[in-house]
C-alpha positions as CSV (number, residue, x, y, z in Angstrom):
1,X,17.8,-20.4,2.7
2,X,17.3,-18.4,-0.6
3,X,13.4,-18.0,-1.1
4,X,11.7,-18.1,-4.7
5,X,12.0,-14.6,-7.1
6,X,9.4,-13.3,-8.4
7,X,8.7,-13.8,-12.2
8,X,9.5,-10.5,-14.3
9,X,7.7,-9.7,-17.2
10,X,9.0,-9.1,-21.2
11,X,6.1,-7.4,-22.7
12,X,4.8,-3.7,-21.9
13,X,1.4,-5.6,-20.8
14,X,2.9,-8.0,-18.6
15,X,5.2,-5.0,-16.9
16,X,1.7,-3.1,-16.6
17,X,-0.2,-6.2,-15.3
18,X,2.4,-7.0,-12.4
19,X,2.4,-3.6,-11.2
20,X,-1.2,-3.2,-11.1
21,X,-0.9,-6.3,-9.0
22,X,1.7,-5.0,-6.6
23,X,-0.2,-1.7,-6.0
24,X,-3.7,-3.9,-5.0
25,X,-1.3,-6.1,-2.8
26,X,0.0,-2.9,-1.3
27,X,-3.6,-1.4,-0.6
28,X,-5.5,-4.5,0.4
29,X,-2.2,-6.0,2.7
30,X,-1.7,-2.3,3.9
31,X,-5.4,-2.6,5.3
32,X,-6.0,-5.9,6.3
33,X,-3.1,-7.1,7.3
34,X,-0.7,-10.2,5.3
35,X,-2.7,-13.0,7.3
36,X,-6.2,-11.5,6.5
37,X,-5.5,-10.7,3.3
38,X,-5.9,-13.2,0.3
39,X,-4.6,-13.9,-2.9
40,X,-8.7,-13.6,-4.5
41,X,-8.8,-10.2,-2.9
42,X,-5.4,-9.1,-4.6
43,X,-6.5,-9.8,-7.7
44,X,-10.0,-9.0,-7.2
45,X,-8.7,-5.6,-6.2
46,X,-6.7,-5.4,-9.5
47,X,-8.9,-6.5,-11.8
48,X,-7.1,-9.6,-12.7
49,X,-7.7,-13.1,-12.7
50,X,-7.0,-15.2,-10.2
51,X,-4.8,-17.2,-12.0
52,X,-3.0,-14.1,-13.5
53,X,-1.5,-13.5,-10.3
54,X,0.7,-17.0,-10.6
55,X,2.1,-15.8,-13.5
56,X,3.9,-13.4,-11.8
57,X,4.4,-14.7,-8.5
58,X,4.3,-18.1,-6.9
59,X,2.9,-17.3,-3.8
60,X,1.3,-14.5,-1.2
61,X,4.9,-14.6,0.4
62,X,6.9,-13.8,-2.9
63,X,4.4,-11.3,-3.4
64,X,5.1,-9.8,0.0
65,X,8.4,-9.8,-0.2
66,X,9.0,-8.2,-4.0
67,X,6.1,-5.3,-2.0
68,X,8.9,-4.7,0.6
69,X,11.8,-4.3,-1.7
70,X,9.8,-2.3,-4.0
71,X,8.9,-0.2,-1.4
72,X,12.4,0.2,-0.4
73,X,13.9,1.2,-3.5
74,X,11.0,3.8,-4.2
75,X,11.9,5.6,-1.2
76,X,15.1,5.4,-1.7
77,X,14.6,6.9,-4.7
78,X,12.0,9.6,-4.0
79,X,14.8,10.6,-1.2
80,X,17.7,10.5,-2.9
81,X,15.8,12.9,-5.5
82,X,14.5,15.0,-3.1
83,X,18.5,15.8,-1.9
84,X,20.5,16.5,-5.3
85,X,20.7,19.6,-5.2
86,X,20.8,20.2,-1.6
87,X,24.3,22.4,-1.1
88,X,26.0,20.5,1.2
89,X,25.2,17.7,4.0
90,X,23.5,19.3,6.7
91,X,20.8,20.7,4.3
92,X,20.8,16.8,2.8
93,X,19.9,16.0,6.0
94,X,16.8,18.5,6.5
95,X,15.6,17.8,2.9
96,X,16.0,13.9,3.2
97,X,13.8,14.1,6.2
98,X,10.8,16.3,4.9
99,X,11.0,13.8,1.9
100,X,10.8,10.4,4.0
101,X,8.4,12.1,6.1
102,X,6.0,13.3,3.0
103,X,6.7,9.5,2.0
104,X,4.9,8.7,5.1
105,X,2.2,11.1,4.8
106,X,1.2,10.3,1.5
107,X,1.4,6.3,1.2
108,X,0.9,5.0,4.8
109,X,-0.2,1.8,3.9
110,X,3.9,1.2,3.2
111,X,4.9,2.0,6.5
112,X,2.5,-0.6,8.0
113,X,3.5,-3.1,5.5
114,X,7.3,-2.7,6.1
115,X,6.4,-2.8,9.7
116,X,4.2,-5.7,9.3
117,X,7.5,-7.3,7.6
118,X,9.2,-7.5,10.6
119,X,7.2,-10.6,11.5
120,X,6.0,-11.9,8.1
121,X,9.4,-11.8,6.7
122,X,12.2,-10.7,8.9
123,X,14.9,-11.1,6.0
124,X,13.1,-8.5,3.8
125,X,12.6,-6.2,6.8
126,X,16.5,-6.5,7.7
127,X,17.2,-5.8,3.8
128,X,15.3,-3.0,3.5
129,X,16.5,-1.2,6.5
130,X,20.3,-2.6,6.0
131,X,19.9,-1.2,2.4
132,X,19.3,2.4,3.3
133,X,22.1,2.2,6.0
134,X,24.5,1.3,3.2
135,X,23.8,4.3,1.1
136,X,23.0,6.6,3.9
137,X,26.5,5.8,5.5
138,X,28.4,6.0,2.2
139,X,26.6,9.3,2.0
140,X,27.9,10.8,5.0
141,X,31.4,9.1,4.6
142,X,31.7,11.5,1.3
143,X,30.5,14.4,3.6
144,X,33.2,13.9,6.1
145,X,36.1,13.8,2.9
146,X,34.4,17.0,1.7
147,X,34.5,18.7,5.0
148,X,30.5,19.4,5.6
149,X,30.6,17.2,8.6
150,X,32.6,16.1,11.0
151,X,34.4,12.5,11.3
152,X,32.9,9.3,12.9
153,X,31.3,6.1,12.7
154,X,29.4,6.9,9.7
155,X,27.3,3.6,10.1
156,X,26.5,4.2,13.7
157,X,25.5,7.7,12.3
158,X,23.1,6.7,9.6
159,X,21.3,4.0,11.9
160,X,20.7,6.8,14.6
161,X,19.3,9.2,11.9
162,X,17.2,6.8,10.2
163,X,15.9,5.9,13.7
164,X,15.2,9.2,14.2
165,X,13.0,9.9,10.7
166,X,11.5,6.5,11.6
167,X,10.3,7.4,15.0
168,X,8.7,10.8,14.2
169,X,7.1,9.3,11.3
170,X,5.2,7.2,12.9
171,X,4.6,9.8,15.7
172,X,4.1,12.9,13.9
173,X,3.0,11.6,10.1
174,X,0.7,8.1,11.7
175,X,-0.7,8.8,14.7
176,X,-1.3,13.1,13.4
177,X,-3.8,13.9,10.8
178,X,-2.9,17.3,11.0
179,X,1.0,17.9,11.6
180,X,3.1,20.4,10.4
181,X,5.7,18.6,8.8
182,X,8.1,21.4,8.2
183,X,7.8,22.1,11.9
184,X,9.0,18.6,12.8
185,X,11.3,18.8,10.0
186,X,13.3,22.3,11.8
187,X,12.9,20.9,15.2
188,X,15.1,17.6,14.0
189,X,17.5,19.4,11.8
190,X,18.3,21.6,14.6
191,X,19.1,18.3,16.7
192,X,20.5,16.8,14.2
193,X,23.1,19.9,13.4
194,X,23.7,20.9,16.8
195,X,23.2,17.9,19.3
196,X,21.6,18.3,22.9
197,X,24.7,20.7,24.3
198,X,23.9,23.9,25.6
């Protein structure tokens, strides 16, 4: 069942409004939860009307979802930034994971909401995760046809390694006010280059 887009905007304003919008959904449903949080403390938290936020979106749950897969693609992008330049692959790898990790750091409040999507809207969750396994394994399928790593199951690959960033995020970035991130980072990338074999 195909659920209701969000409205976009044509004017400058509107583009401006919308967003402002989104970033209060993202801090008040990042600390209160999607249940707790309502649609008069969105838009009390971004200065808008009440009936403003209708404009835009037709419900708390369109909201949530457009929140997900904006999330996604900002991180996405931040990453993908974060890697141009890297030489080859394996340093892709190290630099893709200080950025996700420095995603985590600095905007927590989407790793709980993404999280949180799992059970508010498991579609948007699947898409958002499904989404970066599609470009991480076309990624490393272009690696293996340029030689910087070896051949396999390139979509097996990029669910392991995104389980990976996902797991010491939340360990190291979450539940640590004071990691060392590039320490994490080194510790990965040398499991991540050189496996478990002595």
């Amino acid at each position: 069942m195909t659920k209701p887009a969000a409205s976009q905007p044509k004017t400058k304003r509107g583009i401006e409004r919308r967003a402002k919008i989104l970033a209060a959904a993202e801090q008040v449903i990042g600390e209160k939860g999607f249940a707790a949080a309502s649609i008069a403390d969105i838009t009390r938290a971004a200065e808008t009307a009440l009936g403003t936020f209708y404009i835009y979106f037709s419900s708390k749950e369109v909201l949530f979802r457009e929140l997900v897969e904006d999330m996604g693609r900002a991180t996405r992008t931040q990453t993908t930034e974060r890697i141009v330049d890297a030489p080859n692959r394996l340093e892709a790898e190290r630099a893709g994971l200080a950025a996700y990790l420095r995603v985590v750091r600095d905007r927590p409040l989407q790793y709980r909401i993404v999280e949180e999507a799992r059970f508010v809207d498991p579609e948007a969750y699947r898409t958002y995760y499904t989404e970066f396994g599609k470009a991480y394994a076309d990624q490393l399928e272009q690696a293996v046809q340029k030689g910087e790593i070896s051949p396999g199951d390139a979509e097996v690959r990029a669910w392991a390694l995104m389980g990976i960033a996902k797991a010491l995020g939340e360990r190291y970035v979450l539940w640590d006010d004071n990691v060392d991130i590039d320490r994490v980072v080194a510790e990965a990338h040398e499991l991540i280059c050189n496996g478990l074999a002595p």
